[in-house]
C-alpha positions in Angstrom: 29.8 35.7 -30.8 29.7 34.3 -34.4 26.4 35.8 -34.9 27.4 39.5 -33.7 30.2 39.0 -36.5 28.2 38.0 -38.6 25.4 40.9 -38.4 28.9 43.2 -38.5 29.8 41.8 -41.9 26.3 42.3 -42.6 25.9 45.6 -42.2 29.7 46.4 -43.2 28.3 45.6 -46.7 25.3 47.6 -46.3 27.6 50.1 -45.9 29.6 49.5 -48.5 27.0 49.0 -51.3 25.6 52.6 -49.7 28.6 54.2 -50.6 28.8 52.8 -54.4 25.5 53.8 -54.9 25.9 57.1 -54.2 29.0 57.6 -55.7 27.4 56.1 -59.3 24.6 58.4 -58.6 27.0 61.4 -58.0 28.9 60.5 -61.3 25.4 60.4 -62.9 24.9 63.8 -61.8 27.8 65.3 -62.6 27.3 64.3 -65.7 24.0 65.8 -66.4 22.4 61.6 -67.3 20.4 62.6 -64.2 19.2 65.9 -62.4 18.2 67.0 -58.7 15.1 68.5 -60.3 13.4 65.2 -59.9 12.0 64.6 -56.8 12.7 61.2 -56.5 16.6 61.5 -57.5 16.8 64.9 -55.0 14.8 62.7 -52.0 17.2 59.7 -52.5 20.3 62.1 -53.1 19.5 63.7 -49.8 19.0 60.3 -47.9 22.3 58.7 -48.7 23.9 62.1 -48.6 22.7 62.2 -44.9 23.8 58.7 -44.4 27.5 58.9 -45.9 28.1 62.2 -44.3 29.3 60.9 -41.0 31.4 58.7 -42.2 32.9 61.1 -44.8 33.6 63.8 -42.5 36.4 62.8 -40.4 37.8 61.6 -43.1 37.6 64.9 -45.2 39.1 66.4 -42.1 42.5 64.6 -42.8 42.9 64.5 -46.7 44.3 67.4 -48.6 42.1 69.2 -50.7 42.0 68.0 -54.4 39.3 70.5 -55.9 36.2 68.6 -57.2 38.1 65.3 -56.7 36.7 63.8 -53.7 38.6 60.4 -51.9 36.8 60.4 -49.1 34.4 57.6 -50.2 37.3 55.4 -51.2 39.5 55.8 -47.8 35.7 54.6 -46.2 35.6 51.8 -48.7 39.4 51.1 -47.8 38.4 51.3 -44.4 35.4 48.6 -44.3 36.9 46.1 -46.5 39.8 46.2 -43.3 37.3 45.7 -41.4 35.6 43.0 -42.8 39.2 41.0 -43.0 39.5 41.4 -39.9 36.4 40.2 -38.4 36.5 37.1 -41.3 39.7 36.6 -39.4 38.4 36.8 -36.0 35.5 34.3 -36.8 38.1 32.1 -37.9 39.7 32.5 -34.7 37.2 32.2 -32.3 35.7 28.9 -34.5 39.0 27.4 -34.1 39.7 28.2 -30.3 36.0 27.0 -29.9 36.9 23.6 -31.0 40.1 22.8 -29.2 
């Protein structure tokens, strides 16, 4: 059980470094330091765009809309470092009811 928590947290920061990558590269965009006209920036846009989508999307769903502004990434980053608590917790847990 400890290792299927462990590959969670695992890929729970995955995650998480996937979703402040792209928002860095959207901020780089935005702001004209990088282009889509590359082919390299456009193919790697794409990819975590098309990675970050489903999580985003539900999420969009709910929030108002504030224009350009876009929260979406931060309610998923919210979201995961929950999650992460919560499995550190329940490793704790199940390490500790292991040993009694």
């Amino acid at each position: 059980m400890i290792t299927i928590l462990s590959i969670l947290q695992v890929l729970l920061t995955v995650a998480q470094w996937i979703i402040i990558i792209q928002a860095i590269l959207s901020w780089l965009i935005s702001f004209n330091v990088i282009n889509t006209h590359n082919d390299t920036v456009r193919a790697i846009w794409t990819a975590l765009d098309r990675i970050t989508e489903p999580f985003y999307r539900p999420i969009r769903r709910i929030l108002p809309d504030f224009g350009a502004l876009d929260l979406s990434p931060l309610v998923v980053l919210l979201i995961i470092w929950c999650l992460q608590i919560a499995i550190g917790r329940l490793a704790l847990w199940w390490v500790g009811a292991g040993a009694l």
